[in-house]
C-alpha positions as CSV (number, residue, x, y, z in Angstrom):
1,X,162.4,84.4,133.8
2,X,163.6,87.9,134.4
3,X,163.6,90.2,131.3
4,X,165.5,93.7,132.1
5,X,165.1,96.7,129.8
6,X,165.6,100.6,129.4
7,X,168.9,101.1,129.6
8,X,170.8,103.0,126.5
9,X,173.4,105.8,125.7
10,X,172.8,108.8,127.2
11,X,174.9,111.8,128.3
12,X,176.3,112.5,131.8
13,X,173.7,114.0,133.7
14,X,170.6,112.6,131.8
15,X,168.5,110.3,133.3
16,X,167.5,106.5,132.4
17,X,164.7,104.3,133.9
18,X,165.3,100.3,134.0
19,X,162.3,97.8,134.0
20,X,162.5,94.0,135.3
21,X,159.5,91.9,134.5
22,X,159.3,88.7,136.4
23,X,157.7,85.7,134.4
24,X,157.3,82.4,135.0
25,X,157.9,80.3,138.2
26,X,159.6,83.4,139.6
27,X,156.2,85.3,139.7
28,X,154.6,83.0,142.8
29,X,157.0,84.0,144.9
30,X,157.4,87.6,143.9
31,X,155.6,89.4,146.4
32,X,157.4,87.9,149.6
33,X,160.9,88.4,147.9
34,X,163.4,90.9,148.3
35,X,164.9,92.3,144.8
36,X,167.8,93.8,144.2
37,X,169.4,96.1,141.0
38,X,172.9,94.3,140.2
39,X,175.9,95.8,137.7
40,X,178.5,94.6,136.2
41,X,181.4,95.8,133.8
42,X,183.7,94.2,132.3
43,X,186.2,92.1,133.9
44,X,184.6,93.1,137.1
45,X,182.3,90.9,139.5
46,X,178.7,91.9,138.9
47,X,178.1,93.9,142.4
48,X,174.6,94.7,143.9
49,X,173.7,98.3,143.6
50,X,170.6,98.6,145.3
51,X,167.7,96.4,147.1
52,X,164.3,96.5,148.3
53,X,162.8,94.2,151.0
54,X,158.8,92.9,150.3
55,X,157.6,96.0,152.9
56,X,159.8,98.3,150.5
57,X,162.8,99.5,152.6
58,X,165.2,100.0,150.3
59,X,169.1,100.5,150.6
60,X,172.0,101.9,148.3
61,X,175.6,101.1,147.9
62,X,177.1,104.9,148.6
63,X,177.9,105.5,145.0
64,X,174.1,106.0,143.9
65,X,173.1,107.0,146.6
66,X,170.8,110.2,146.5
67,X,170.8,109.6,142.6
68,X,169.2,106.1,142.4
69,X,166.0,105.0,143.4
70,X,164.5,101.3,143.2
71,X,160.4,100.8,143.5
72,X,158.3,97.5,142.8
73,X,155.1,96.9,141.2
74,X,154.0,93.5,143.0
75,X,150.7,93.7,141.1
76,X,152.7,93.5,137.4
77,X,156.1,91.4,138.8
78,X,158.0,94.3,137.8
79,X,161.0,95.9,139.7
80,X,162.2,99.6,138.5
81,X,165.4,101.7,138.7
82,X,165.1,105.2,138.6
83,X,168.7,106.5,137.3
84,X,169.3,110.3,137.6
85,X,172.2,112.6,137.2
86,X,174.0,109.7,135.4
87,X,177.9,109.6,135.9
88,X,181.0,108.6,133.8
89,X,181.3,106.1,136.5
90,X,178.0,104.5,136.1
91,X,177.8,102.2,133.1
92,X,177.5,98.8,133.5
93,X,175.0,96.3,132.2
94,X,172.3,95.9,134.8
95,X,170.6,93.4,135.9
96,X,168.0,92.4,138.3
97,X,167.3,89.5,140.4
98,X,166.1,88.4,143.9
99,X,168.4,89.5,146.8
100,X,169.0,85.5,147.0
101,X,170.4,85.6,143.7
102,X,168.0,83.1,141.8
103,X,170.0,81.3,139.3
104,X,168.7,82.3,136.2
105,X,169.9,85.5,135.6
106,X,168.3,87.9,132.6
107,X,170.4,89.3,130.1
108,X,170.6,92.6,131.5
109,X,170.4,95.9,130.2
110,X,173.3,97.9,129.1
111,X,174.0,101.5,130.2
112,X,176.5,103.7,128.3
113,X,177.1,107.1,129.4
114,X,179.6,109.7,127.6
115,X,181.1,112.5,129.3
């Protein structure tokens, strides 16, 4: 089970930090898994935003690059997503999940931001 959280409305700019918390199955194979921050809006396909392999190289779609950055906590099963300098152009609701896209999916987090 993947449970997302910390997203909310904030003004462009500000700054938000996500949290994923693996449970369940999921958690045994954690560590050796590559996770990845996805987004979608509506009417949109959800797109990936940003991953990081199990030895922590990371990569960024260009759009957050330089604004977003994704670190793990294998200890906890948790995956974050450091959000700054927020953009118009940045909500979505967020999700997070393997970079093998396990089926079940958490309910994501929504971010708002107004202008």
């Amino acid at each position: 089970r993947l449970v997302e959280s910390g997203g909310g409305l904030v003004q462009a700019g500000d700054s938000l930090r996500l949290s994923c918390k693996a449970s369940g199955m999921i958690t045994s194979v954690f560590n050796p898994n590559n996770w990845g921050w996805y987004r979608q809006v509506p009417g949109k396909q959800r797109e990936l935003v940003t991953g990081i392999t199990s030895t922590r190289s990371t990569h960024y779609v260009d759009s957050v690059k330089d604004r977003f950055t994704i670190s793990r906590d294998n200890a906890n099963k948790k995956v974050y997503l450091q959000m700054n300098s927020l953009k118009p152009e940045d909500p979505a609701v967020y999700y997070c999940n393997t970079l093998e896209e396990a089926p079940d999916w958490g309910q994501g987090t929504p971010v708002t931001v107004s202008s």
